[in-house]
N, C-alpha and C positions, 0 to 999 in steps of 0.2 A: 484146218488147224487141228492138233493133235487133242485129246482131253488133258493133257500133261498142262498143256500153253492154256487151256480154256481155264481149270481149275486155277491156275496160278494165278489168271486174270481177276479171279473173286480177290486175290487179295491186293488189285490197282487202288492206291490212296485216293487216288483222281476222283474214280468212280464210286467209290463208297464214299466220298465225301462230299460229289456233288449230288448225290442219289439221297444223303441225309439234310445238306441243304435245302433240297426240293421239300422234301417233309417236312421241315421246318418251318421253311417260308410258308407253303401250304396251311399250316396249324395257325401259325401268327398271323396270315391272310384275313381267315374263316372266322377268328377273335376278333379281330379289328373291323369287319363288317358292317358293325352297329355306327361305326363312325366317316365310313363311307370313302377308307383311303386304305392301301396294302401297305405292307409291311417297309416297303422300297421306298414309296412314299413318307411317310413317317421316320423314317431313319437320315433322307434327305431335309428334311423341316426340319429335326431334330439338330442337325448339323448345320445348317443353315441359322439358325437359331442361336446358339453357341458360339458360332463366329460372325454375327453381324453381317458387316458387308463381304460377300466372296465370290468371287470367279469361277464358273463353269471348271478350269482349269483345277483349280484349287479343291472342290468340293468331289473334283475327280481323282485326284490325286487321297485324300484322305479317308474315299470310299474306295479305291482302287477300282475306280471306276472308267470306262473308257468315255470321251468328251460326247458324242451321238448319245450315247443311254442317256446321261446326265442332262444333257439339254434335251432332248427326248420327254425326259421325266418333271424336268425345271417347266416345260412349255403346259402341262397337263396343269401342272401344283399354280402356275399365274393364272391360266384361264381359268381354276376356282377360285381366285382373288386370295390364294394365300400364301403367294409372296412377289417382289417387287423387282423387275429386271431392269436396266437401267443402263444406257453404255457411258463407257468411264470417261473423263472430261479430255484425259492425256494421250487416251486412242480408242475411237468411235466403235474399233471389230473389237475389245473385249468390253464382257459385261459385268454387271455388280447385280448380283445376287442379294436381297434382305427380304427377312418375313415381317408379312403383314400382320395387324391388330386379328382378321381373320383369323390367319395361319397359325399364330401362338394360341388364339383359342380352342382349334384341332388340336391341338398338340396334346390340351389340358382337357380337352373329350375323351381320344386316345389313349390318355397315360392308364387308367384303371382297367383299361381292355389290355392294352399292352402288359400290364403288371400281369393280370389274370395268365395269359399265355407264358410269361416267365415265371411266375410261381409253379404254375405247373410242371415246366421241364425242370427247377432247381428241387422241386420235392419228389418230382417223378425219379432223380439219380440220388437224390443226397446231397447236403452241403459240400461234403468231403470230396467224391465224385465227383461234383459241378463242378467245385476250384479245381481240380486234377483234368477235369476238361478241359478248360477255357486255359490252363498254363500248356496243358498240352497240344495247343490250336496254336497259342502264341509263340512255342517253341518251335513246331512245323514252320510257323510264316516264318522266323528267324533263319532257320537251319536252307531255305531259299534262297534267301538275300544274296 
């Protein structure tokens, strides 16, 4: 491959965006340590939580998540008793998802580690910045669609 194609690759969306991800997640990981779940964890409660009873299907969908990681991740979060899987009464192969007395309690562990690691990146750019990020992420996922 030429240097021409190597340099031009520095500026793939893909890869600088999963390579920031990675650090991210990493940061928020190492934060949340004291409460004994990562950042995937915590964002899956969090949404589960929110929506009550939901479906693997569902909670993949609005993580854009694929069904394996989500159940993958759902099997970890029951076996520490902090949420409730259950199959639906109208068809046995799908299940219902809800958090436990447990799991809302992690949640409210969580929230001041959590806050800690997002103060951090909102004051590390700026408010201005921040919102010019987070519109600028939302318009990338749009400009996909």
């Amino acid at each position: 491959m030429s240097r021409s194609h190597l340099s031009g690759m520095r500026r793939c969306a893909c890869g600088n965006l999963r390579r920031t991800t990675r650090a991210i997640t990493q940061f928020y990981d190492q934060l949340l340590q004291p409460c004994g779940l990562r950042s995937t964890q915590i964002s899956l409660l969090l949404n589960i939580s929110l929506h009550g009873n939901i479906s693997v299907g569902e909670l993949g969908s609005i993580l854009l998540m694929d069904q394996t990681t989500v159940t993958r991740n759902i099997e970890i979060l029951r076996k520490l008793g902090y949420v409730n899987v259950t199959k639906e009464d109208n068809d046995a192969r799908k299940k219902s998802i809800s958090i436990t007395e447990s799991g809302a309690r992690k949640l409210v562990e969580a929230e001041p580690l959590w806050e800690q690691a997002q103060s951090r990146i909102e004051q590390g750019l700026g408010s201005e910045r921040y919102r010019d990020f987070l519109k600028m992420l939302k318009d990338v996922a749009q400009l996909l669609q």
